[in-house]
C-alpha positions, -999 to 999 in steps of 0.1 A, spaced: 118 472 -108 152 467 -115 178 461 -90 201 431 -73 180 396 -64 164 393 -30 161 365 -8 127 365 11 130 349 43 98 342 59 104 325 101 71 300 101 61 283 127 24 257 123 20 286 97 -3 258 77 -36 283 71 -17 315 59 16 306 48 5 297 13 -10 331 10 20 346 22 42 330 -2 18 339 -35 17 373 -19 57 377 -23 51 363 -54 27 387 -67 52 416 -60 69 405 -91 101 420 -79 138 397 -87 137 369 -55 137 335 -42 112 330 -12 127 308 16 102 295 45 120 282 74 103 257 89 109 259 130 97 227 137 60 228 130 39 202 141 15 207 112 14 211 71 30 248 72 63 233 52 40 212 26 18 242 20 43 262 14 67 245 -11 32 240 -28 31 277 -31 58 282 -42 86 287 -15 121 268 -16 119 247 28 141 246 51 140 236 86 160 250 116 158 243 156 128 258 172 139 300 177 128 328 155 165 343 153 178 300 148 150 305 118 158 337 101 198 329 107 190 292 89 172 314 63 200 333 60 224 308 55 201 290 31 200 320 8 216 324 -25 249 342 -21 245 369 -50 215 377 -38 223 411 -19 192 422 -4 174 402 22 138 405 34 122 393 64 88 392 74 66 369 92 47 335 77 15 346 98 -1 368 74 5 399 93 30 416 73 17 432 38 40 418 13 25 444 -14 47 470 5 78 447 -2 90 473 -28 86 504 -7 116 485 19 140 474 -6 139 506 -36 156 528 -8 189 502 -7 186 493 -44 194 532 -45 221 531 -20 200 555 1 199 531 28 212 499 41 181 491 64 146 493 60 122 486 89 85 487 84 63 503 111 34 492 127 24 518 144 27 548 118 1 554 95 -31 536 92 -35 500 105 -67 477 104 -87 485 137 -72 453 162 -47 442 150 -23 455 173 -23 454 211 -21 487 235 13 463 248 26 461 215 22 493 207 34 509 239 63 477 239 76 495 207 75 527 216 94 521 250 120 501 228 121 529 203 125 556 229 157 538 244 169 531 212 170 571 208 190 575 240 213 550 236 222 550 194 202 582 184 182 561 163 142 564 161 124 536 159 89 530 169 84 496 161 98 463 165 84 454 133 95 419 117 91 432 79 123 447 76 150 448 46 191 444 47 217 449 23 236 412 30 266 428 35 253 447 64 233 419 80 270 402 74 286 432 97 262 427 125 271 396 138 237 385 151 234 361 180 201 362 192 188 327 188 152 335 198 127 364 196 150 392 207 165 389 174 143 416 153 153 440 186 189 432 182 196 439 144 177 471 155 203 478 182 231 467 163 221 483 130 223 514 146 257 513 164 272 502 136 267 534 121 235 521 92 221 543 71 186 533 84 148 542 78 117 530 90 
């Protein structure tokens, strides 16, 4: 696929068993990107195994939003779409095209994957993640008349959005604030 370069930003914290995975996973999709693994101060060999892989280190101070704002700053500045997803193994990043072709064609300028819609492997999500994301997803509708029903970490940006938002959230709130803010803003959005 054709389109603009992507930065991958992948938050990993003592990541050491599936961040190498994770990395030839983004890899594989064979789409235009650099893959960027923050390290947040792991106490194990999640930044080794990762360059290893593949995947350009950095390091930031111990906070997922520190992590994907350091991974942010350490991204290449032509590169206009940015991808987030987690260094755990959890996110599927063979659906990596599915989040960015909407922005490539300037359909949308944020792409959030869901959890909870469709199929998902039996376990792997909590009844309090699931219900946590609905609840978040149903105030979200009142308040911006945005739906979500996730708080899903694999998500895709257009830079120059991201760039609009003016994140703060140095911790794990930050996923829910780009949501919020995405949506007041006025984003063209689709989960």
């Amino acid at each position: 696929m054709a389109g603009p370069l992507i930065s991958v930003i992948i938050p990993a914290l003592n990541e050491e068993e599936p961040i190498a995975d994770v990395v030839r996973a983004c890899v594989a999709t064979g789409l235009p990107h650099e893959i960027i693994v923050v390290d947040n101060g792991s106490t194990d060999r999640t930044a080794e195994r990762a360059q290893a892989a593949g995947a350009r280190v950095v390091e930031a101070p111990r906070g997922y939003g520190r992590a994907c704002a350091a991974g942010v700053a350490a991204a290449a500045p032509e590169n206009a779409l940015l991808v987030f997803l987690d260094g755990d193994g959890s996110d599927c990043p063979e659906f990596m095209e599915l989040l960015v072709r909407p922005i490539i064609e300037a359909k949308e300028d944020f792409v959030i994957g869901s959890r909870t819609r469709g199929r998902r492997e039996a376990g792997s999500m909590n009844f309090q993640q699931v219900f946590a994301g609905r609840v978040a997803g149903w105030l979200l509708s009142l308040l911006y008349g945005v739906r979500y029903t996730d708080m899903c970490p694999f998500r895709a940006i257009r830079r120059e959005s991201l760039d609009s938002l003016g994140m703060k959230e140095p911790t794990y709130g930050w996923n829910l604030e780009m949501q919020m803010r995405a949506a007041r803003s006025g984003l063209r959005i689709r989960e």
